[in-house]
C-alpha positions in Angstrom: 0.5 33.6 23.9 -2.2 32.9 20.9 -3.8 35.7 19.4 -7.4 37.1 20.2 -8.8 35.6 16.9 -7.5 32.2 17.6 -8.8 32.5 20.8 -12.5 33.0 19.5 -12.1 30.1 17.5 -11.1 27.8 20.3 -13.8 29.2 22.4 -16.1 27.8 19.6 -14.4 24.7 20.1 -15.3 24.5 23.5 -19.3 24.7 23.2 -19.3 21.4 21.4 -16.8 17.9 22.6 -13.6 -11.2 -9.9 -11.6 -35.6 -47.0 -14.2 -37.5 -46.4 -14.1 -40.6 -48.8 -16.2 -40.0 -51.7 -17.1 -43.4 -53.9 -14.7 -43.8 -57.1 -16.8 -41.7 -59.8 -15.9 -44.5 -62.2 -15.5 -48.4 -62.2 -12.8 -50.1 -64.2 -14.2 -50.2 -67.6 -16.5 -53.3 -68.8 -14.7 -56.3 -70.7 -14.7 -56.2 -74.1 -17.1 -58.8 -76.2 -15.7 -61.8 -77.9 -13.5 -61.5 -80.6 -16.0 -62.3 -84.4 -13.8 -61.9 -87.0 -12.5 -64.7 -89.1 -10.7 -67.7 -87.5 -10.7 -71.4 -87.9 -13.7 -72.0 -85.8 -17.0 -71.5 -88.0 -19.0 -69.4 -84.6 -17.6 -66.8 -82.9 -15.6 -66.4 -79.7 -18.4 -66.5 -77.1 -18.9 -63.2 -75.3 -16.6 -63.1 -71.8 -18.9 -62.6 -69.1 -18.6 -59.1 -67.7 -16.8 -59.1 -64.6 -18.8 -57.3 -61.8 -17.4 -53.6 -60.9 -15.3 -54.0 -57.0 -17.3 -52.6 -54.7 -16.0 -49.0 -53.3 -15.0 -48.8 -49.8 -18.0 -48.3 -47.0 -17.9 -44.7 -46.3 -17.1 -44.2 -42.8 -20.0 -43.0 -40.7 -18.4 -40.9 -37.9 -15.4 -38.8 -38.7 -12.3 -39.6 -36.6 -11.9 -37.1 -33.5 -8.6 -35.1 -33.2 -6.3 -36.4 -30.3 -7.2 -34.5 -26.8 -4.7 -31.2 -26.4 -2.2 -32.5 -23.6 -3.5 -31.5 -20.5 -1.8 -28.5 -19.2 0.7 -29.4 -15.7 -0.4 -26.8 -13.2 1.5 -23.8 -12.3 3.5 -23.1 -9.6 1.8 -19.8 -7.2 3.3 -16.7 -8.4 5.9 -15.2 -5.5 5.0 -12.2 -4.5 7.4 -9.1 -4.8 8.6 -7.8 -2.4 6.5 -4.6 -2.3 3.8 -6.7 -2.7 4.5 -9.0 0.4 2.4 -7.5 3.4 4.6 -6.5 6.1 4.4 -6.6 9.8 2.6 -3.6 11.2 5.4 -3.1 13.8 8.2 -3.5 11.3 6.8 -0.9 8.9 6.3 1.9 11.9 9.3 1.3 13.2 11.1 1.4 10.2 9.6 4.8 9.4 10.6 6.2 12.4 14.1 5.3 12.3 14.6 6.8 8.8 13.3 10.0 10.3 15.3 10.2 12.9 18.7 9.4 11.3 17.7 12.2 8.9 17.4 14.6 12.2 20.5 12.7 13.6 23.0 13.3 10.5 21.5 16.9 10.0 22.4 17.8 14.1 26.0 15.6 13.9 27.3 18.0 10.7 30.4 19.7 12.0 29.6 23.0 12.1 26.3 23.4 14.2 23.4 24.7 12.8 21.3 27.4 14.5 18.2 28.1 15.6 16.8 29.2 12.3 18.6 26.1 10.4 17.4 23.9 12.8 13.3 25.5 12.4 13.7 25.2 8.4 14.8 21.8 8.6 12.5 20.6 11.0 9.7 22.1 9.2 11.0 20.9 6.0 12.1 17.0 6.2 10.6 16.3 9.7 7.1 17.8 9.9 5.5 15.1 7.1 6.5 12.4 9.2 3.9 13.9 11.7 0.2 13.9 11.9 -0.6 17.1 12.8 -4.4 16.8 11.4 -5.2 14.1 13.4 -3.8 15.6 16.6 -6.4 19.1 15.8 -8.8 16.0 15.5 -8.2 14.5 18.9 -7.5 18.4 20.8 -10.9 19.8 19.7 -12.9 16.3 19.8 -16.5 16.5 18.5 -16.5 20.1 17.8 -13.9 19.5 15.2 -16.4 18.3 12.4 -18.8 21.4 12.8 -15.8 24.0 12.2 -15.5 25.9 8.8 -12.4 24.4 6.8 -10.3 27.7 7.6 -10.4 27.0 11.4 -9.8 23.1 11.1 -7.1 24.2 9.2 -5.4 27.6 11.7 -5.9 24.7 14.4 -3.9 22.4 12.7 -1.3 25.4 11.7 -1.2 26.0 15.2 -0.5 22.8 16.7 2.1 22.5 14.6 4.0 25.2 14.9 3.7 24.8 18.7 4.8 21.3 18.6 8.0 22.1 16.5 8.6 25.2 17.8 9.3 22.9 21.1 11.2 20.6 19.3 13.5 23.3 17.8 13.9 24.6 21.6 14.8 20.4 22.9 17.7 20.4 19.8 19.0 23.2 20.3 20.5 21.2 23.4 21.4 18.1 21.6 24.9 17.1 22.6 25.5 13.3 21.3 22.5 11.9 22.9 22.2 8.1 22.0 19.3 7.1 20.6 18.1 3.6 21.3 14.7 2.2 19.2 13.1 -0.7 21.4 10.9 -2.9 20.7 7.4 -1.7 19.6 4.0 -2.7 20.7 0.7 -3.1 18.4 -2.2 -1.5 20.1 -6.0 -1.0 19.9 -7.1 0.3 16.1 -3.7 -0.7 14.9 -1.8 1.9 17.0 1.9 0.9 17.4 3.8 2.3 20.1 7.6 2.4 19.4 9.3 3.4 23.2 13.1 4.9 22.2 15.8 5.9 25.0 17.7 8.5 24.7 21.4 8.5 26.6 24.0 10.6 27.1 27.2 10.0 29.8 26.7 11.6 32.9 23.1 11.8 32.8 20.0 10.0 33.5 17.9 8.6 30.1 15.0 10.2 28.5 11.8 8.1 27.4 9.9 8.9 24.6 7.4 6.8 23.4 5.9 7.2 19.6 2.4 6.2 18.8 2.1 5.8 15.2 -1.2 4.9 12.8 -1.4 4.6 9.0 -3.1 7.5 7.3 -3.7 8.1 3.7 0.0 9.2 3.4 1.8 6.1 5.2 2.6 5.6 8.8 3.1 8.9 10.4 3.3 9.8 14.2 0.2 10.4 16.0 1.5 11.0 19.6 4.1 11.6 21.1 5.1 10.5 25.2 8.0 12.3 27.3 8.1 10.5 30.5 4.6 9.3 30.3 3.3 13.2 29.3 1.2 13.1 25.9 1.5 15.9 23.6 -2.0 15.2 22.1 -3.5 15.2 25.3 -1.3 18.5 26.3 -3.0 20.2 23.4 -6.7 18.9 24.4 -6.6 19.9 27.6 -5.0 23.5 26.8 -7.8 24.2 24.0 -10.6 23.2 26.6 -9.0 25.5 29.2 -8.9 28.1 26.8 -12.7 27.9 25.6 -13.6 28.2 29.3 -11.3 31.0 29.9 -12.6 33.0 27.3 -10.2 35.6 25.8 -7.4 35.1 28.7 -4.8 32.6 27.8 -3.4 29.6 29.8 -0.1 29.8 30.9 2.2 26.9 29.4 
């Protein structure tokens, strides 16, 4: 049974669905005249004609260009990491869920059985967050959910989820050695992925669950679960619309 002030908010739920060669500076120097002293000849030496200064090397009009840098071979693509490498939707949801469970699964197979309360604090502490619990109050109240205060889109979540594991606490407490098998999952509409798990036990016929999980800002969490076909979100949708047109009395479960 909900309380009177949850009921009056679900009521109000219900009324809206990217160096350059210089010339020599000097020539050889000129030849010396012709020796005029005394000698056995009566004139002088004649003069020795002066050679002609050597011409200096043209200067070189265009200055030599530096070899081309080696062009550089091209690089091999960079492998991706592996967190960097995208992963198949299925494979990541699936993959998710299974560490989940075998957190529930080694937590109920400890040899000395927890009880009800143990079972409620660990459910609450390791299990919920693998939950979406906001987008279920999403999906239960429909349009209305965008027009309510933050306080009652927040007590609707709250309530959900303690409903929802408040359930679950109730299913475990009859846990004995079930075995759980993960089958292949399914990518839906809006990248939904459905992953269907049996559970067995000797003696008794299987259980179907089915988990639809979607990526939120906090990783793949669940969004829905399915016992035989029966949806929890829907459960909560169509008990919050019964209740807004009940008024203050409160559907049976």
């Amino acid at each position: 049974m909900m309380s009177r002030s949850w009921l009056s908010m679900v009521v109000l739920l219900g009324t809206t669905v990217g160096v350059s060669a210089q010339p020599y500076p000097y020539g050889p120097p000129p030849m010396a005249p012709g020796y005029g002293g005394p000698g056995p000849y009566a004139t002088p030496y004649p003069a020795l004609p002066q050679a002609p200064l050597p011409m200096a090397p043209p200067r070189p009009t265009t200055v030599p260009s530096a070899p081309a840098a080696p062009q550089a071979l091209p690089t091999a693509p960079r492998a991706q990491a592996p967190s960097e490498q995208p992963q198949n939707p299925a494979m990541a949801a699936t993959a998710v869920l299974k560490e989940g469970m075998d957190q529930l699964l080694a937590f109920l197979g400890q040899k000395e059985v927890p009880n009800r309360l143990q079972v409620a604090a660990f459910l609450d502490r390791e299990i919920a967050p693998y939950f979406d619990f906001q987008g279920m109050a999403k999906w239960a109240a429909g349009p209305a959910y965008e027009r309510l205060s933050n306080e009652d889109q927040q007590a609707l979540q709250a309530q959900i989820e303690a409903d929802f594991l408040r359930t679950l606490v109730t299913q475990l407490m009859n846990y004995q050695g079930q075995q759980i098998q993960v089958q292949a999952p399914r990518v839906g509409a809006r990248g939904l992925v459905s992953v269907p798990v049996t559970l067995t036990r000797p003696g008794s016929y299987p259980a179907r669950l089915e988990f639809r999980m979607h990526q939120t800002e906090q990783g793949w969490q669940i969004a829905d679960v399915l016992a035989d076909g029966q949806s929890a979100a829907a459960y909560y949708r169509v008990q919050f619309q019964r209740m807004a047109g009940q008024g203050d009395r409160a559907p049976s479960r």
